[in-house]
mmCIF entry with sequence, helices, sheets and N, C-alpha, C, O atoms, coordinates in Angstrom:
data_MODEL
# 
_entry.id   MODEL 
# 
_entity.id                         1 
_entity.type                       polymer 
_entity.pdbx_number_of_molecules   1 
# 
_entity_poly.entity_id                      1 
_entity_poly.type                           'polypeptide(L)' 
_entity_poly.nstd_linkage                   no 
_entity_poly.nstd_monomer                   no 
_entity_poly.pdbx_seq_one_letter_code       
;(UNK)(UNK)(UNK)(UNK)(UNK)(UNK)(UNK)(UNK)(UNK)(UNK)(UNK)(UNK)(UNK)(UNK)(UNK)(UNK)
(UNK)(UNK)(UNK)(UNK)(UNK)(UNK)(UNK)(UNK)(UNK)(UNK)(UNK)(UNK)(UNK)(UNK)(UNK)(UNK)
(UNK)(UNK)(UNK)
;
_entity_poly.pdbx_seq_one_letter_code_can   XXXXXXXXXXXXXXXXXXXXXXXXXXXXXXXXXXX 
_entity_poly.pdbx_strand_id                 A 
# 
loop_
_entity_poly_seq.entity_id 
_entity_poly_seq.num 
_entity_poly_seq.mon_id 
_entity_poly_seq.hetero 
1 1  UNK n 
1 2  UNK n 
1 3  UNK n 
1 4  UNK n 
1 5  UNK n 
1 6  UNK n 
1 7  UNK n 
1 8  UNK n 
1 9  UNK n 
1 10 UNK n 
1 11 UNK n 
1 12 UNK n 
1 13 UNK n 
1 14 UNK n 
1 15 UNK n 
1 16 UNK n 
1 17 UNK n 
1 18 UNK n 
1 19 UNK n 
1 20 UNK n 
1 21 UNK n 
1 22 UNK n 
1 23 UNK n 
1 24 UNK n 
1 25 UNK n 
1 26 UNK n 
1 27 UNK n 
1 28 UNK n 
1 29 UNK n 
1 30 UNK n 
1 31 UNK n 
1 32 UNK n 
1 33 UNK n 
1 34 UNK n 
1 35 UNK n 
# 
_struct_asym.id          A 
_struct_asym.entity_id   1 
# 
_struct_conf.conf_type_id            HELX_P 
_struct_conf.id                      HELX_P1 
_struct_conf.pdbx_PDB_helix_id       AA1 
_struct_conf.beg_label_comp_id       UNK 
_struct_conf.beg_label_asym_id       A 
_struct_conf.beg_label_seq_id        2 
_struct_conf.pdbx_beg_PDB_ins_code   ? 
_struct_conf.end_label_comp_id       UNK 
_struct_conf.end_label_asym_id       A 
_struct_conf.end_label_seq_id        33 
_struct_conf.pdbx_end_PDB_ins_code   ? 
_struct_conf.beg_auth_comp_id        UNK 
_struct_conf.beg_auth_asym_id        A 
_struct_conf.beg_auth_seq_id         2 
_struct_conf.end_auth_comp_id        UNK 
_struct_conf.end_auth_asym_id        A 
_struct_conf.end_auth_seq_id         33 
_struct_conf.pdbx_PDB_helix_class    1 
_struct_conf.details                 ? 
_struct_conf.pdbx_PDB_helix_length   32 
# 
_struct_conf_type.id          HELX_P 
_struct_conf_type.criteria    ? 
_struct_conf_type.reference   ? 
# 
loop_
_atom_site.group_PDB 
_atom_site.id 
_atom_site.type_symbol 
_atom_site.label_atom_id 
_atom_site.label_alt_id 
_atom_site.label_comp_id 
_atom_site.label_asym_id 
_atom_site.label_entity_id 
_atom_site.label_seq_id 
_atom_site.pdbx_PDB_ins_code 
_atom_site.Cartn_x 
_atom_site.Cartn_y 
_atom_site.Cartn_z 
_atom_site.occupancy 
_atom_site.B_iso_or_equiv 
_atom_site.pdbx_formal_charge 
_atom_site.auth_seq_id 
_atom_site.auth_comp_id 
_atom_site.auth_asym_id 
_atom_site.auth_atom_id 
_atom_site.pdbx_PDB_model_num 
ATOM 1   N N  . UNK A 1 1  ? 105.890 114.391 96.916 1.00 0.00 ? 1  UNK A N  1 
ATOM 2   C CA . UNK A 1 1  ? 104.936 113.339 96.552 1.00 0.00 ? 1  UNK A CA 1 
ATOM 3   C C  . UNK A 1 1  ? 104.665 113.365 95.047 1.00 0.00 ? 1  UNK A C  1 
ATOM 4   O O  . UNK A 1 1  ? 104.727 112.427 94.252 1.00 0.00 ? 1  UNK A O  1 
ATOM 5   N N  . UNK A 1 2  ? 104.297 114.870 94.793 1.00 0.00 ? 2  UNK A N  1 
ATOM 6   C CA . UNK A 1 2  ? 104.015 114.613 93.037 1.00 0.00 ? 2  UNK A CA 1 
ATOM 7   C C  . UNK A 1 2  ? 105.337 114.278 92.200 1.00 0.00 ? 2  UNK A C  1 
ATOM 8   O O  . UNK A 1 2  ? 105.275 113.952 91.015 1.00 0.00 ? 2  UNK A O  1 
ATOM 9   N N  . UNK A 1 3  ? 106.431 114.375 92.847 1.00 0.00 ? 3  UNK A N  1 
ATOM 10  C CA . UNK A 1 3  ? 107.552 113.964 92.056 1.00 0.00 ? 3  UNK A CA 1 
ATOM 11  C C  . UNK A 1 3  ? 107.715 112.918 91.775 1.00 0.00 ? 3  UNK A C  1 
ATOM 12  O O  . UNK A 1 3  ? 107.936 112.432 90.665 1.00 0.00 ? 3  UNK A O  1 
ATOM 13  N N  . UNK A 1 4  ? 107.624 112.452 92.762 1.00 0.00 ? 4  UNK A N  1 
ATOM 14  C CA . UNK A 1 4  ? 107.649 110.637 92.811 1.00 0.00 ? 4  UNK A CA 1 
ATOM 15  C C  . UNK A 1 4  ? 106.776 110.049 91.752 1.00 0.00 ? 4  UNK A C  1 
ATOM 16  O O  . UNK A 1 4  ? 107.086 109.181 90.936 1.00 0.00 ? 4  UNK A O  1 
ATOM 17  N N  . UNK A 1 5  ? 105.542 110.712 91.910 1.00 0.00 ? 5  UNK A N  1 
ATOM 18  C CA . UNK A 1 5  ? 104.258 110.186 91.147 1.00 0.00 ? 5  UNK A CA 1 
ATOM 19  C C  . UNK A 1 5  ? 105.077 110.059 89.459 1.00 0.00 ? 5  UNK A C  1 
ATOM 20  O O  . UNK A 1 5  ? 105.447 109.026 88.901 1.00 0.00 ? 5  UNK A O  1 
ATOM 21  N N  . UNK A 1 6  ? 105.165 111.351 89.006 1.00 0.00 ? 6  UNK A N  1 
ATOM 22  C CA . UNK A 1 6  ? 106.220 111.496 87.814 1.00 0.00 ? 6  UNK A CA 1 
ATOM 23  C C  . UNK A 1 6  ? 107.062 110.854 87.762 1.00 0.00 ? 6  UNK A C  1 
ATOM 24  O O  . UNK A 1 6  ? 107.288 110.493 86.608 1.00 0.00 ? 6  UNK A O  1 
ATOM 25  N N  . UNK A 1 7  ? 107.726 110.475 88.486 1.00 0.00 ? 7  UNK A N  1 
ATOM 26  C CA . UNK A 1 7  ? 109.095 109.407 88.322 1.00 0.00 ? 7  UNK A CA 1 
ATOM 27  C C  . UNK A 1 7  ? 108.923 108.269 88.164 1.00 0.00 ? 7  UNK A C  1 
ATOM 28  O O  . UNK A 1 7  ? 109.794 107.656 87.547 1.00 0.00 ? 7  UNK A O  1 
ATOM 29  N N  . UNK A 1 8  ? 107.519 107.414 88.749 1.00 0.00 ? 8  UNK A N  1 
ATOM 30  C CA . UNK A 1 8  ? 106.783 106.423 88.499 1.00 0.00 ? 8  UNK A CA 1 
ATOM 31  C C  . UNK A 1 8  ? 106.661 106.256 87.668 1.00 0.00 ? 8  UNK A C  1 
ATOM 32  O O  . UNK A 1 8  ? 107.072 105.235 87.117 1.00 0.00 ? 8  UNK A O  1 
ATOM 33  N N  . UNK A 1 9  ? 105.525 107.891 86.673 1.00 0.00 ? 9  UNK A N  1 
ATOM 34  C CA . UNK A 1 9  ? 104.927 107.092 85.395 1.00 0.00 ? 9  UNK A CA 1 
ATOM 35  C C  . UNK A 1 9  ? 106.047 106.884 84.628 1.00 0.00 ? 9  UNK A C  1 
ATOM 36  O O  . UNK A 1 9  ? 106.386 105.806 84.141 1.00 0.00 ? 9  UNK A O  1 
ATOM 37  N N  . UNK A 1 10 ? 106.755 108.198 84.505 1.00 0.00 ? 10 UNK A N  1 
ATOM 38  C CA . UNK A 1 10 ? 108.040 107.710 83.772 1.00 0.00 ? 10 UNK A CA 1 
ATOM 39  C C  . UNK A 1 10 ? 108.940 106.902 83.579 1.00 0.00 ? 10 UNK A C  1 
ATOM 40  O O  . UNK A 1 10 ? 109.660 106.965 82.583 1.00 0.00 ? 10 UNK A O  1 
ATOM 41  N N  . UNK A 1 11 ? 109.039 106.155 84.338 1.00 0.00 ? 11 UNK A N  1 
ATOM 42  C CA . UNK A 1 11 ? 109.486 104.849 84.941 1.00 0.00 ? 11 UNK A CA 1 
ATOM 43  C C  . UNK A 1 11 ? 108.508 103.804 84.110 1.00 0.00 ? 11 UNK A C  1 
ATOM 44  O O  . UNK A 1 11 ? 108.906 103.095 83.185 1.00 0.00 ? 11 UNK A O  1 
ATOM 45  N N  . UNK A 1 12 ? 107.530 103.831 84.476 1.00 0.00 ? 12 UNK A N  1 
ATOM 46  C CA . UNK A 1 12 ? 106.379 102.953 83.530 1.00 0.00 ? 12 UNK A CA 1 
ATOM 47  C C  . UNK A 1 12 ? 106.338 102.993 81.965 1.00 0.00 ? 12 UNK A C  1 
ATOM 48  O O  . UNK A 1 12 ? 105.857 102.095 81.275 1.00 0.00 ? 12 UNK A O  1 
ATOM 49  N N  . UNK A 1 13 ? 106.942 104.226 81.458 1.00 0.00 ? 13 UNK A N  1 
ATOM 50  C CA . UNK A 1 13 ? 106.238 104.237 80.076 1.00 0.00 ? 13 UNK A CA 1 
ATOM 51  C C  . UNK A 1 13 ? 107.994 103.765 79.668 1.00 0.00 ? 13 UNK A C  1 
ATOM 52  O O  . UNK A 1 13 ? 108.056 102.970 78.730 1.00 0.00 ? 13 UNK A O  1 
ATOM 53  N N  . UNK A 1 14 ? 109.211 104.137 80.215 1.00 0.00 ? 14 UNK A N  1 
ATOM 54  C CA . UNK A 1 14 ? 110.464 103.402 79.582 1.00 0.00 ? 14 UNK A CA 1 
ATOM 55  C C  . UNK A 1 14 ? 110.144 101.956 80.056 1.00 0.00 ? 14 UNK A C  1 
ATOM 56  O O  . UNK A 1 14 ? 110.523 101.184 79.176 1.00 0.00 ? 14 UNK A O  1 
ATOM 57  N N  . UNK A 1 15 ? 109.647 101.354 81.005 1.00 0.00 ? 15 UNK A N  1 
ATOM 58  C CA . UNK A 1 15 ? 109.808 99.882  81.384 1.00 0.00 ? 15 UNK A CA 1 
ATOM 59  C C  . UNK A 1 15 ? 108.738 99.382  79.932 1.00 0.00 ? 15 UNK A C  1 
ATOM 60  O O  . UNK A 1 15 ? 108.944 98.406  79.211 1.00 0.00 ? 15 UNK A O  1 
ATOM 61  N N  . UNK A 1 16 ? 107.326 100.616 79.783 1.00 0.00 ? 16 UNK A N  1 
ATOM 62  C CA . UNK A 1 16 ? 106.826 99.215  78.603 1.00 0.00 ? 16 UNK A CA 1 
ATOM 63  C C  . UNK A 1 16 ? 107.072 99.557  77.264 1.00 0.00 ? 16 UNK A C  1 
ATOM 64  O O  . UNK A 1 16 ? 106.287 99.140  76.413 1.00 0.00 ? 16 UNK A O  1 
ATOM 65  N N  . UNK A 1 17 ? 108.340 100.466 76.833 1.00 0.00 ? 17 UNK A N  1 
ATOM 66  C CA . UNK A 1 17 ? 108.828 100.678 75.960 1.00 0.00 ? 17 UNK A CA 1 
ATOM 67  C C  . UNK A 1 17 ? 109.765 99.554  75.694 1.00 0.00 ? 17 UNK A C  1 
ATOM 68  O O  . UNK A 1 17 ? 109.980 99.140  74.554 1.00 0.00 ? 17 UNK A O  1 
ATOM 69  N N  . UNK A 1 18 ? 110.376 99.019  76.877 1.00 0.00 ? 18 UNK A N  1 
ATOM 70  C CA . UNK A 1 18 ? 111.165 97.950  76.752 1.00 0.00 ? 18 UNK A CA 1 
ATOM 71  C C  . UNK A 1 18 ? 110.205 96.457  76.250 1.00 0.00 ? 18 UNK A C  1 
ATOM 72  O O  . UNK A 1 18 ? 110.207 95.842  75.184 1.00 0.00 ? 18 UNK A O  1 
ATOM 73  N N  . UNK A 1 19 ? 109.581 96.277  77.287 1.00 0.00 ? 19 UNK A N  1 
ATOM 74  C CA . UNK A 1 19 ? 108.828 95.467  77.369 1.00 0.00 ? 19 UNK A CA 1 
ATOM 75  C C  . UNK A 1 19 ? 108.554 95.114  75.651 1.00 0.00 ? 19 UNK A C  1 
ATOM 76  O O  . UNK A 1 19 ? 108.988 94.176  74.983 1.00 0.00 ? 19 UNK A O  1 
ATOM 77  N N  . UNK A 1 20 ? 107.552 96.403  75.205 1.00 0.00 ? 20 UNK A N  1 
ATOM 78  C CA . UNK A 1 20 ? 107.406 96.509  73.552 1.00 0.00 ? 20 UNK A CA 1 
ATOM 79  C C  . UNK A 1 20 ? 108.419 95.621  72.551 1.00 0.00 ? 20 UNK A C  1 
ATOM 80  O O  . UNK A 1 20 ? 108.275 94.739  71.705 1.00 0.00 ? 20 UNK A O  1 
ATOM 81  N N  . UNK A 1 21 ? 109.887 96.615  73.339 1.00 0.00 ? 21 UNK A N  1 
ATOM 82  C CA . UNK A 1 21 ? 110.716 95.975  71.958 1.00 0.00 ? 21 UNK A CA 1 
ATOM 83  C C  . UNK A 1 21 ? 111.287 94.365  72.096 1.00 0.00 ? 21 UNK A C  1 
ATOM 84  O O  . UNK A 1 21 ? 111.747 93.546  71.300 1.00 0.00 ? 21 UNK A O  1 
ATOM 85  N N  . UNK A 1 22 ? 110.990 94.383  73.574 1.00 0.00 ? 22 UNK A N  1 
ATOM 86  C CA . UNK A 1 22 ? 111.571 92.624  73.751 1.00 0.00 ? 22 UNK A CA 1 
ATOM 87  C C  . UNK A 1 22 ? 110.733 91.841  73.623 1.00 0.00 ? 22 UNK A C  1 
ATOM 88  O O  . UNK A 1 22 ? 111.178 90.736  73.313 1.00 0.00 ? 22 UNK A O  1 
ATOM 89  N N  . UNK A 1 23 ? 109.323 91.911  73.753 1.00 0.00 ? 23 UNK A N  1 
ATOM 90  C CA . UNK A 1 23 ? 108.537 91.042  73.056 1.00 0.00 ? 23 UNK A CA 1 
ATOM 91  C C  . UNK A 1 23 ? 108.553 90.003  72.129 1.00 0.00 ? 23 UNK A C  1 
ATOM 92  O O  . UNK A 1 23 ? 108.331 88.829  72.426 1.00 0.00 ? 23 UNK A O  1 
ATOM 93  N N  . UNK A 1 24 ? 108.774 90.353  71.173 1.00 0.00 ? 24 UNK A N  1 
ATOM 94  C CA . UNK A 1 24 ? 108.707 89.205  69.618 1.00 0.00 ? 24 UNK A CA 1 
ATOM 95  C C  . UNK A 1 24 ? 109.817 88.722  69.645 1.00 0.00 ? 24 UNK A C  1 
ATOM 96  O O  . UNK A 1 24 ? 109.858 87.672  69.004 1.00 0.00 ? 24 UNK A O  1 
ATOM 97  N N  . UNK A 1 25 ? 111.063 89.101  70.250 1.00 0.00 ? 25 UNK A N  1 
ATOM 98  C CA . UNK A 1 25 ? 112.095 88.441  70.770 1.00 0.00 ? 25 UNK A CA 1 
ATOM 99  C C  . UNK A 1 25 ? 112.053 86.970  71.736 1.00 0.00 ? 25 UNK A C  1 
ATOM 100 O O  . UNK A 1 25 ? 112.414 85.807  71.559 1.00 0.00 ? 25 UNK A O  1 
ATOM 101 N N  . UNK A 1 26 ? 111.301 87.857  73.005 1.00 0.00 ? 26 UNK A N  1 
ATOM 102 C CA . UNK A 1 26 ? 110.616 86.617  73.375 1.00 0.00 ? 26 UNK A CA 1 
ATOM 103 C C  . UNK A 1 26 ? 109.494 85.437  73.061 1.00 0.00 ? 26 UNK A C  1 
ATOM 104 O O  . UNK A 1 26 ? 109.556 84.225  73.269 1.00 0.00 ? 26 UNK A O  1 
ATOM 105 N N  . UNK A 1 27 ? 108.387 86.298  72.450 1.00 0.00 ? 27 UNK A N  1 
ATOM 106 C CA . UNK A 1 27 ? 107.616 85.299  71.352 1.00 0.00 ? 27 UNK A CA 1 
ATOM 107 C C  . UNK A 1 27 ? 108.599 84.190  70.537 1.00 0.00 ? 27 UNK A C  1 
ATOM 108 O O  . UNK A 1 27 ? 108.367 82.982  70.503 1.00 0.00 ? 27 UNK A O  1 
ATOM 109 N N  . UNK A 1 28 ? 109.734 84.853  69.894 1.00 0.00 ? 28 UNK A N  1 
ATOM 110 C CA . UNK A 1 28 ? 110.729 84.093  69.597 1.00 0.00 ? 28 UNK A CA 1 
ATOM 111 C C  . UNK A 1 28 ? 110.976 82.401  69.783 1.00 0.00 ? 28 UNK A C  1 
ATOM 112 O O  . UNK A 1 28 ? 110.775 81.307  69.255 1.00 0.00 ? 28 UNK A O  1 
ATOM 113 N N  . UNK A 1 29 ? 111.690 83.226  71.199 1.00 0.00 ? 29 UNK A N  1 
ATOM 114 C CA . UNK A 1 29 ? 112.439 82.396  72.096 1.00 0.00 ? 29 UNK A CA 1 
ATOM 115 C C  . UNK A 1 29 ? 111.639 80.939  72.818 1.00 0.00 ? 29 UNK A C  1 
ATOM 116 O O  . UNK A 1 29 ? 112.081 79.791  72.843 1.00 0.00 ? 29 UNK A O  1 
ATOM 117 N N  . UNK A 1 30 ? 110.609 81.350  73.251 1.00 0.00 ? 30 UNK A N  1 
ATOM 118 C CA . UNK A 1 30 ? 109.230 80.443  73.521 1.00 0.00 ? 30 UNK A CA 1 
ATOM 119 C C  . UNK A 1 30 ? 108.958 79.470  72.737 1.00 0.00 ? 30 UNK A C  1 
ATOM 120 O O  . UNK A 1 30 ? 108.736 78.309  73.082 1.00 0.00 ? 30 UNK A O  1 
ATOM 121 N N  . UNK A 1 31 ? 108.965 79.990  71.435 1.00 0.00 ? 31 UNK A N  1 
ATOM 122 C CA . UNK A 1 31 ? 108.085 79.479  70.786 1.00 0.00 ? 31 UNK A CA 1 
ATOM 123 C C  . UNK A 1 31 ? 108.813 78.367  70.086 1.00 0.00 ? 31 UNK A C  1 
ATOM 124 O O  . UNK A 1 31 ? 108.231 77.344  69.726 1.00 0.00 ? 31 UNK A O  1 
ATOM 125 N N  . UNK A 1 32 ? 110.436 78.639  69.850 1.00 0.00 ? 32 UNK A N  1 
ATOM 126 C CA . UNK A 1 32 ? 111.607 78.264  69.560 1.00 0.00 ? 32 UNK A CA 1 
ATOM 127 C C  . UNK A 1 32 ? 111.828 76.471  71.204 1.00 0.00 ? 32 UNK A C  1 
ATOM 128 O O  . UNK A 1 32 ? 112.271 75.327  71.106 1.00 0.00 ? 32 UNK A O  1 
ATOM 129 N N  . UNK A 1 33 ? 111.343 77.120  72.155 1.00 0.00 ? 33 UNK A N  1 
ATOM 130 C CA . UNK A 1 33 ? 111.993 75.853  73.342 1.00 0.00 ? 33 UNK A CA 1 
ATOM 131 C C  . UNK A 1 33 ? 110.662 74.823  73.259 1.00 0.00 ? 33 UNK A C  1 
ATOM 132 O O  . UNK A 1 33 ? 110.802 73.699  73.741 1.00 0.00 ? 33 UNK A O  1 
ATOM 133 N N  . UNK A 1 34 ? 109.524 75.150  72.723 1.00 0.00 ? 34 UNK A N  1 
ATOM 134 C CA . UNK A 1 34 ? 108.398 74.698  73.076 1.00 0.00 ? 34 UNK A CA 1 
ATOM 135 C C  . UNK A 1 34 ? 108.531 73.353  71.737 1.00 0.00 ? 34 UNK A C  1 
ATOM 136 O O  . UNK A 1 34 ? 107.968 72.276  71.940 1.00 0.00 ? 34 UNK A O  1 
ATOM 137 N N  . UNK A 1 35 ? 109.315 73.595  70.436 1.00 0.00 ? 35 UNK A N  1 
ATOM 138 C CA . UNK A 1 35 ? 109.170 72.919  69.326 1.00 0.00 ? 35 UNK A CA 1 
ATOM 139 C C  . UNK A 1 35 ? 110.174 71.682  69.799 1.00 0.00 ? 35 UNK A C  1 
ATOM 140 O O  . UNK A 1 35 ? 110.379 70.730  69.046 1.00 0.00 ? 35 UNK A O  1 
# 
């Protein structure tokens, strides 16, 4: 059970590491279809 738990957060902190760097990419992209 506590493994899992760990594998979760860890799981969580690379997903909003991603999240982080694709951001302004997507701000980008948005902001780019909306004009």
């Amino acid at each position: 059970m506590k493994k899992t738990i760990i594998g979760g957060a860890a799981a969580a902190v690379v997903l909003a590491a991603a999240v982080k760097q694709m951001l302004p990419d997507l701000v980008r992209y948005l902001r780019i279809r909306r004009m």
